[in-house]
Backbone bond lengths (Angstrom), bond angles and torsions (degrees), N, CA, C in turn:
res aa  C-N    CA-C-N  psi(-1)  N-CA   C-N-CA  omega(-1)  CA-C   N-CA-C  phi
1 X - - - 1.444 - - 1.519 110.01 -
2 X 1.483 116.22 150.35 1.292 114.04 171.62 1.829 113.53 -82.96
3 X 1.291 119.58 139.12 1.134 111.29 158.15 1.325 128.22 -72.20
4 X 1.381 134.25 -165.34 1.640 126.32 -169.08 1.810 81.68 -113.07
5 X 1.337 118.86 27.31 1.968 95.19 -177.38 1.451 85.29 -133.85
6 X 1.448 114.37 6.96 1.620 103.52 -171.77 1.584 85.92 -118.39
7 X 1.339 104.03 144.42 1.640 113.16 158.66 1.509 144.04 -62.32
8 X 1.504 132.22 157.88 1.353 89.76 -179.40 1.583 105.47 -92.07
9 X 1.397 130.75 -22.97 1.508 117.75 162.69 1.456 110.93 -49.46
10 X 1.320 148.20 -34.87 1.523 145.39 145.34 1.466 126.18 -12.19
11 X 1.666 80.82 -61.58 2.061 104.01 170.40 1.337 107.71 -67.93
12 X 1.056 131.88 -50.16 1.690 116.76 -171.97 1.525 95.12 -78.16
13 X 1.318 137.74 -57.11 1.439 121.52 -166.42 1.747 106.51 -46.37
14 X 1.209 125.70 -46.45 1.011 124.41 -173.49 1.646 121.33 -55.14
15 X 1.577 96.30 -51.22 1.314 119.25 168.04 1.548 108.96 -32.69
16 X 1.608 114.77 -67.21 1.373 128.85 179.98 1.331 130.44 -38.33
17 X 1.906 93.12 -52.39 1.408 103.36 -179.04 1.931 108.60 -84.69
18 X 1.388 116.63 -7.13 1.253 103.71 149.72 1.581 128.79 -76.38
19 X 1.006 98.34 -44.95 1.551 89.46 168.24 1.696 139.01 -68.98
20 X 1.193 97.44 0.15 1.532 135.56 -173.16 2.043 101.26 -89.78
21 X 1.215 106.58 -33.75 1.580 107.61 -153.16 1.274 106.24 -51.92
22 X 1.386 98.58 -55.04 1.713 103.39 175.70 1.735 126.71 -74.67
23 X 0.609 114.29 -15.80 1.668 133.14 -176.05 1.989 94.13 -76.71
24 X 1.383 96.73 -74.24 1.562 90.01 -174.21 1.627 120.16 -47.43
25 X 1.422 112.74 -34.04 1.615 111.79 179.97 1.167 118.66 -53.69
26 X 1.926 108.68 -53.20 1.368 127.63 168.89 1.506 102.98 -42.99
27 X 1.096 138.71 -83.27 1.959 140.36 174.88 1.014 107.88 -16.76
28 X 1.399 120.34 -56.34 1.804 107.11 -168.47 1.212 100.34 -71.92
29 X 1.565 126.61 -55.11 1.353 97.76 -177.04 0.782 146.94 -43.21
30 X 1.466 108.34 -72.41 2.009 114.40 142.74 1.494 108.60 23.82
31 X 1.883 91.26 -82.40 1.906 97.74 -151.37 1.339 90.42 -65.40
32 X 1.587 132.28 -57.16 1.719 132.74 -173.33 1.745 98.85 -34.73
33 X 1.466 109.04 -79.32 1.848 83.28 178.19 1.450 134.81 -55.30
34 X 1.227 120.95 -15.77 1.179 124.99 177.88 2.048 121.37 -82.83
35 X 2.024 86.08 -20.10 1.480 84.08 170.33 1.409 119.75 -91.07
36 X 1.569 128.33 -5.81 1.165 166.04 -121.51 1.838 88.48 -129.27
37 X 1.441 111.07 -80.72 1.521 120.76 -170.73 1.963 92.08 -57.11
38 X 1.320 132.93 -43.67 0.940 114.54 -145.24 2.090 97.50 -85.28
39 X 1.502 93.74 -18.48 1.999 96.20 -178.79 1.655 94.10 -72.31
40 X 1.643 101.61 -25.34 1.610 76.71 -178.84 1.729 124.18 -94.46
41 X 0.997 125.58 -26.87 1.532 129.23 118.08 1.128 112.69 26.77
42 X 1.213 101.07 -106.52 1.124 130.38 -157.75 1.934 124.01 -69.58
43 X 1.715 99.43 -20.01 1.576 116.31 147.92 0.847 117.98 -51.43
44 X 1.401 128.55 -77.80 1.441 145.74 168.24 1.236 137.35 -59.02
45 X 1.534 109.17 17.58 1.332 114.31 170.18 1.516 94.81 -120.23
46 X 1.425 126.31 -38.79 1.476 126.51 160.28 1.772 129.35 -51.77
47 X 1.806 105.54 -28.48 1.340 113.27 144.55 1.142 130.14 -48.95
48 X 1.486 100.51 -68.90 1.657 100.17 -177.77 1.487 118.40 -79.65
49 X 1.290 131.15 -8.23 1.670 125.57 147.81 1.212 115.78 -49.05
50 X 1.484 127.75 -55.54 1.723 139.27 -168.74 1.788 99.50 -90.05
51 X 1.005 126.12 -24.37 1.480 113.49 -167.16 2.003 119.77 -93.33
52 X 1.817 77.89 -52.53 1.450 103.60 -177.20 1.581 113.40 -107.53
53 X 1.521 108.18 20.78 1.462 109.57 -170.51 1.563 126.60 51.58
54 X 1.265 130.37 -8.89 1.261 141.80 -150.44 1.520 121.49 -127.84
55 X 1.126 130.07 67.64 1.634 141.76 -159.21 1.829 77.03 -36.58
56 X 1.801 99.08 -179.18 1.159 121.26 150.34 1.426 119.78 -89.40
57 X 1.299 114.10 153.01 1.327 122.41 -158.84 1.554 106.44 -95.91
58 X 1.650 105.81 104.40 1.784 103.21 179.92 1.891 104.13 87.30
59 X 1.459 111.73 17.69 1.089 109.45 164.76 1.743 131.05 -60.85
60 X 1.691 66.52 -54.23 2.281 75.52 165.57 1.083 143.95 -53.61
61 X 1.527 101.39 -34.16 1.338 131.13 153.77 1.918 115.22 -45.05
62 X 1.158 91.29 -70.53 1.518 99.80 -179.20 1.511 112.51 -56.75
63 X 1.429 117.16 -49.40 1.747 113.33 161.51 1.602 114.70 -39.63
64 X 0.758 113.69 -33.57 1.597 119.54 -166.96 1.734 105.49 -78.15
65 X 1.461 107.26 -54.63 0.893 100.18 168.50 1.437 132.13 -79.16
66 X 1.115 128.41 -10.76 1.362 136.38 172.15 1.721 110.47 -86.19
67 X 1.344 116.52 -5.11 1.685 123.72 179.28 1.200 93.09 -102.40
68 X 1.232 130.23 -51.70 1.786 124.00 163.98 1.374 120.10 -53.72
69 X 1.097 140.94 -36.92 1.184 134.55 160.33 1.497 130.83 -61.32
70 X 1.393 104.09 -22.63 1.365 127.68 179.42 2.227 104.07 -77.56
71 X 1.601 86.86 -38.14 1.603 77.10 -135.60 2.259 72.20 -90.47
72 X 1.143 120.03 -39.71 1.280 103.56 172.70 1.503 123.59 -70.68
73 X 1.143 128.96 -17.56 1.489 113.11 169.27 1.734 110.51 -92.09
74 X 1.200 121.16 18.07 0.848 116.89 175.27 1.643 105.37 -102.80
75 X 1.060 113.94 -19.26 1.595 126.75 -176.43 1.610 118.13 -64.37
76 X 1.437 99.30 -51.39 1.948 98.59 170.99 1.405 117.09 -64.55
77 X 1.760 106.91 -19.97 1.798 92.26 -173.21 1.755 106.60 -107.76
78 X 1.897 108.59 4.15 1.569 112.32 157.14 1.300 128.05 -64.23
79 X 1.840 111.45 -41.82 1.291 136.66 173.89 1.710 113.48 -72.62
80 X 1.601 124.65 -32.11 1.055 127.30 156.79 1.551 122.72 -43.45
81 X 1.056 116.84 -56.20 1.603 133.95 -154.31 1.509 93.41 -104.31
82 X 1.102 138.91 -8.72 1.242 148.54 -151.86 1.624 120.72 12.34
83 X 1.359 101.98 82.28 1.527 127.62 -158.57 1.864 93.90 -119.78
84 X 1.444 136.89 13.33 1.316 131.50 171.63 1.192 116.13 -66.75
85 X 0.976 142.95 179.63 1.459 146.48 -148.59 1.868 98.95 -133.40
86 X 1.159 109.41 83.93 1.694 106.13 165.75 1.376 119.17 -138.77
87 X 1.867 107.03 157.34 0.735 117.14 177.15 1.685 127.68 -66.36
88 X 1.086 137.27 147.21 1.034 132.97 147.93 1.349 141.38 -121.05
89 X 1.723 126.91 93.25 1.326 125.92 -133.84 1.774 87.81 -119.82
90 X 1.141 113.80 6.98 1.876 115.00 -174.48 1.614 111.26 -141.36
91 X 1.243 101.37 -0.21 1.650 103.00 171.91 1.392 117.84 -46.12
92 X 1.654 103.37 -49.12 1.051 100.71 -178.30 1.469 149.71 -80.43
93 X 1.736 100.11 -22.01 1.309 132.73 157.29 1.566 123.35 -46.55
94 X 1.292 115.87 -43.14 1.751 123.13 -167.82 1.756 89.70 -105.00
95 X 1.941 86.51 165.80 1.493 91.30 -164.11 2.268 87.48 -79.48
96 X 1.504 98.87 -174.08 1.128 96.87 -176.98 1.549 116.19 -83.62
97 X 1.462 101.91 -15.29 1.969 104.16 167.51 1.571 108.25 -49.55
98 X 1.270 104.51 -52.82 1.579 111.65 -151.42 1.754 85.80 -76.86
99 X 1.433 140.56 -45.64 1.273 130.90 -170.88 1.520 112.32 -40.61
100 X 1.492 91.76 -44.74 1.385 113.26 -156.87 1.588 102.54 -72.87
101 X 1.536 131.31 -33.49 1.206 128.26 159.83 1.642 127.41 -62.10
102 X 1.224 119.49 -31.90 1.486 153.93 175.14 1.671 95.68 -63.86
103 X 1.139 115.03 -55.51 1.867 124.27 169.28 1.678 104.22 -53.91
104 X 1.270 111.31 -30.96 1.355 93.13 -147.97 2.015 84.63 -115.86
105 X 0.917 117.58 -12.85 2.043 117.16 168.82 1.646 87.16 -90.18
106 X 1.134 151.13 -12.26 1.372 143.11 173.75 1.527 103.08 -89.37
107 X 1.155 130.75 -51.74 1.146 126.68 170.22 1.656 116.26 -57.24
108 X 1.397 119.61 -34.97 1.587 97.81 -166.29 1.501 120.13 -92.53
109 X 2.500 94.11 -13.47 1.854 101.25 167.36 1.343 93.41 -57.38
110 X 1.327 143.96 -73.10 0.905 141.04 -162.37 1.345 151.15 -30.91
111 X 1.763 100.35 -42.88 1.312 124.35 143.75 1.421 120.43 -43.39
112 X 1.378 108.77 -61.05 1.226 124.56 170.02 1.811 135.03 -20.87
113 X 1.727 88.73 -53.79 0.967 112.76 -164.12 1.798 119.96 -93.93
114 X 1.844 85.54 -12.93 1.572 109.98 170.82 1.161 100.29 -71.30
115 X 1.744 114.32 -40.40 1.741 100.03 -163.17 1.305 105.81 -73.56
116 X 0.990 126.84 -43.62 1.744 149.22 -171.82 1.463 87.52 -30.20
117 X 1.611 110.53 -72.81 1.722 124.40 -156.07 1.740 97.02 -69.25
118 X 1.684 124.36 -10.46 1.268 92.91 -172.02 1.514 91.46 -110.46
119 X 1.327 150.34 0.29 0.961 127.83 125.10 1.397 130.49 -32.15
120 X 1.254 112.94 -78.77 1.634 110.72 -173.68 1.683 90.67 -47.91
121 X 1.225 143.49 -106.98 1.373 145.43 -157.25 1.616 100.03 -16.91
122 X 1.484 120.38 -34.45 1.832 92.42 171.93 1.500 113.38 -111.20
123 X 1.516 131.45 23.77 0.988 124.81 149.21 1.560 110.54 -71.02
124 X 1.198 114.28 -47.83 1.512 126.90 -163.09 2.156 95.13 -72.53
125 X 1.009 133.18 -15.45 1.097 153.42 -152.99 1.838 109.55 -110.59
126 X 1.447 82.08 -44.54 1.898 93.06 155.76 1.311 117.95 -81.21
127 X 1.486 123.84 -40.79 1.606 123.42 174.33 1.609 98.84 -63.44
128 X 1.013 127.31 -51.76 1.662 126.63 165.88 1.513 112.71 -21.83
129 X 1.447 116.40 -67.36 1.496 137.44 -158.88 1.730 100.57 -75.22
130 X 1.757 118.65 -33.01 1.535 132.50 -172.88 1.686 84.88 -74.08
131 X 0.810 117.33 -76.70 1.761 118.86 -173.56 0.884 131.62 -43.84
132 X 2.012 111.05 -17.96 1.649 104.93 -154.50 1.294 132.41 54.89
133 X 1.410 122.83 33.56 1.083 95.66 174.23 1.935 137.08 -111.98
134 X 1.061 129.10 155.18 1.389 138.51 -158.24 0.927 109.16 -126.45
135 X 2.027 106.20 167.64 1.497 106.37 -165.06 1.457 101.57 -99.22
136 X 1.398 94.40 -177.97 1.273 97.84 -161.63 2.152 131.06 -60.64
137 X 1.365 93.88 -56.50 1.129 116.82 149.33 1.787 134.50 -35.65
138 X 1.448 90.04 -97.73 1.737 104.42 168.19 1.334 116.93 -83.16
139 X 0.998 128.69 32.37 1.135 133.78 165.83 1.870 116.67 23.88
140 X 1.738 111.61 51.82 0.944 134.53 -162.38 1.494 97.34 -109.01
141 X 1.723 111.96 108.84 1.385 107.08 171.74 1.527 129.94 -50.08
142 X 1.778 89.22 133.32 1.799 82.68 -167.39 1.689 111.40 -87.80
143 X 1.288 94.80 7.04 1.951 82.67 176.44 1.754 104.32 -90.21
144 X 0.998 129.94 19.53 1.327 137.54 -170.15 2.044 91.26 -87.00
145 X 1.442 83.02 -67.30 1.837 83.41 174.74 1.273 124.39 -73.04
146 X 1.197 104.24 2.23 1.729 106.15 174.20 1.732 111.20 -94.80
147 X 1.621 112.88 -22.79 0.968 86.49 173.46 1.835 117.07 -102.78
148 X 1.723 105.77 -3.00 1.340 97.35 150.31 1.632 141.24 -48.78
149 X 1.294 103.33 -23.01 1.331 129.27 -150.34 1.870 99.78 -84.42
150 X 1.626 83.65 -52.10 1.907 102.46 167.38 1.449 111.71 -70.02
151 X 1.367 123.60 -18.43 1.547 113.18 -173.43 1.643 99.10 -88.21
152 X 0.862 101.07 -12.64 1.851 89.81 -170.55 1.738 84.39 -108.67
153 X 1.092 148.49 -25.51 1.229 111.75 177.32 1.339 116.87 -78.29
154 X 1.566 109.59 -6.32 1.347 123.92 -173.40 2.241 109.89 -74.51
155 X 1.334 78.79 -45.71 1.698 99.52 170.38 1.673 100.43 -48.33
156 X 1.593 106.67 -75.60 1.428 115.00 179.39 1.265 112.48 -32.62
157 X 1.563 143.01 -50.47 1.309 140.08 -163.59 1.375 115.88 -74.02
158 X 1.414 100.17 -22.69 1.421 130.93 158.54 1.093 120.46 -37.65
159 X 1.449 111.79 -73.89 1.619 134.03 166.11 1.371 121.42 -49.72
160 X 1.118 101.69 -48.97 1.886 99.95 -176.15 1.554 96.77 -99.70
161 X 1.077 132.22 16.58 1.359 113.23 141.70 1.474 123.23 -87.68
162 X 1.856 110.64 -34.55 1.164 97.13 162.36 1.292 144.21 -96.66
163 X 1.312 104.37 15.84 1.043 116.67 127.51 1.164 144.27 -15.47
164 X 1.801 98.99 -85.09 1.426 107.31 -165.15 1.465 122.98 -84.20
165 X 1.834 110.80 -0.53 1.040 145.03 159.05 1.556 107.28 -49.76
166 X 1.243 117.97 -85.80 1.263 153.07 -150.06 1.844 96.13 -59.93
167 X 1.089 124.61 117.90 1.678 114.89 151.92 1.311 118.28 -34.56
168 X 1.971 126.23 133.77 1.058 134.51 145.68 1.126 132.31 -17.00
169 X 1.493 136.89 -39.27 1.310 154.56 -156.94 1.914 98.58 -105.46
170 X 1.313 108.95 -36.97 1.691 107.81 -169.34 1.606 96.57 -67.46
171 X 1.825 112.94 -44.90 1.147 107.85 -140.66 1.643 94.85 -81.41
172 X 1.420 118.48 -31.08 1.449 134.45 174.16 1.352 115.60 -48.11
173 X 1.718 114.65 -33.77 1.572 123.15 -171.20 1.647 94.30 -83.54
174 X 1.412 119.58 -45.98 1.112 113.71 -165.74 1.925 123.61 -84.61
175 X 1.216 96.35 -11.67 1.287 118.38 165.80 1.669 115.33 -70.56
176 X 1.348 95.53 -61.58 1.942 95.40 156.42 1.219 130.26 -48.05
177 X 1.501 116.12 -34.47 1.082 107.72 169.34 1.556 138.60 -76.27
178 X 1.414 94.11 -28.12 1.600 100.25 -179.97 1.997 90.59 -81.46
179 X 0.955 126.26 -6.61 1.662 106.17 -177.56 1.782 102.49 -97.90
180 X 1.755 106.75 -9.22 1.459 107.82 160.31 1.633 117.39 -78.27
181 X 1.223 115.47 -9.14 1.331 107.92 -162.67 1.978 88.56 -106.71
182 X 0.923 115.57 -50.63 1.699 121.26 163.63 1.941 104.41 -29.63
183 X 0.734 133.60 -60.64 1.259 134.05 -152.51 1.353 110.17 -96.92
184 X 1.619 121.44 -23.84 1.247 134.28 -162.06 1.939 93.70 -88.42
């Protein structure tokens, strides 16, 4: 139940990041073995090009997909923690009300614009799956990663909506907290 001192953007962020607990652990790992399988990869396909004359077969392939897996599941739990990379050239100029609204119309284009791309990425992902079509090599259907590709931007829109939902101060307390419980 909500109390009357907690908010209801409070209640859903919370909500989220409970339902989130297990999901995010699963992701990092993921990308860690997947960034892990792909250094090793990518040794041993540069071995056996220079040593044994003979790349590995469908290596590139597998880099590709193991850098996509890497670089999109890493995206819902960047936008979570809000660890993205931006500028800020007017922070300092506007009072902190108006930043704080500016945070939160930046967060919900954004959302926005997550959902947008994960539509199109699984329409185009269904024409993939209608065609059959596969890569070149391993003959590994490519709408498989297309619709991974849409589930995590789908997650992301997720995030920066609640985000842009959520007060500055909730998401800051609760962000501290999960980086107290990480370290502890």
């Amino acid at each position: 139940m909500v109390s009357n001192k907690t908010g209801i953007g409070q209640h859903y962020w919370s909500l989220f990041q409970q339902g989130c607990c297990y999901l995010f652990p699963l992701m990092r790992w993921t990308s860690a073995v997947a960034l892990i399988g792909m250094m090793l990869l990518t040794v041993l396909d540069v071995l056996g090009r220079y040593l044994l004359g003979t790349p590995i077969l469908g290596g590139s392939e597998l880099t590709g997909f193991m850098l996509l897996v890497l670089v999109m599941l890493m995206l819902p739990l960047l936008v979570f923690k809000d660890d993205q990379i931006r500028v800020d050239l007017l922070t300092d100029a506007i009072s902190p009300a108006f930043a704080k609204w500016v945070e939160r119309i930046y967060s919900l284009g954004l959302s926005v614009g997550c959902i947008y791309l994960a539509m199109s990425v699984h329409k185009l992902a269904a024409r993939a799956d209608r065609k059959q079509l596969v890569t070149e090599y391993l003959e590994i259907p490519a709408s498989w990663a297309m619709y991974a590709i849409a589930f995590c931007l789908l997650l992301s829109a997720f995030a920066f909506l609640f985000r842009g939902i959520c007060s500055t101060a909730t998401l800051d307390s609760h962000v501290e907290s999960l980086e107290g419980e990480r370290h502890d």
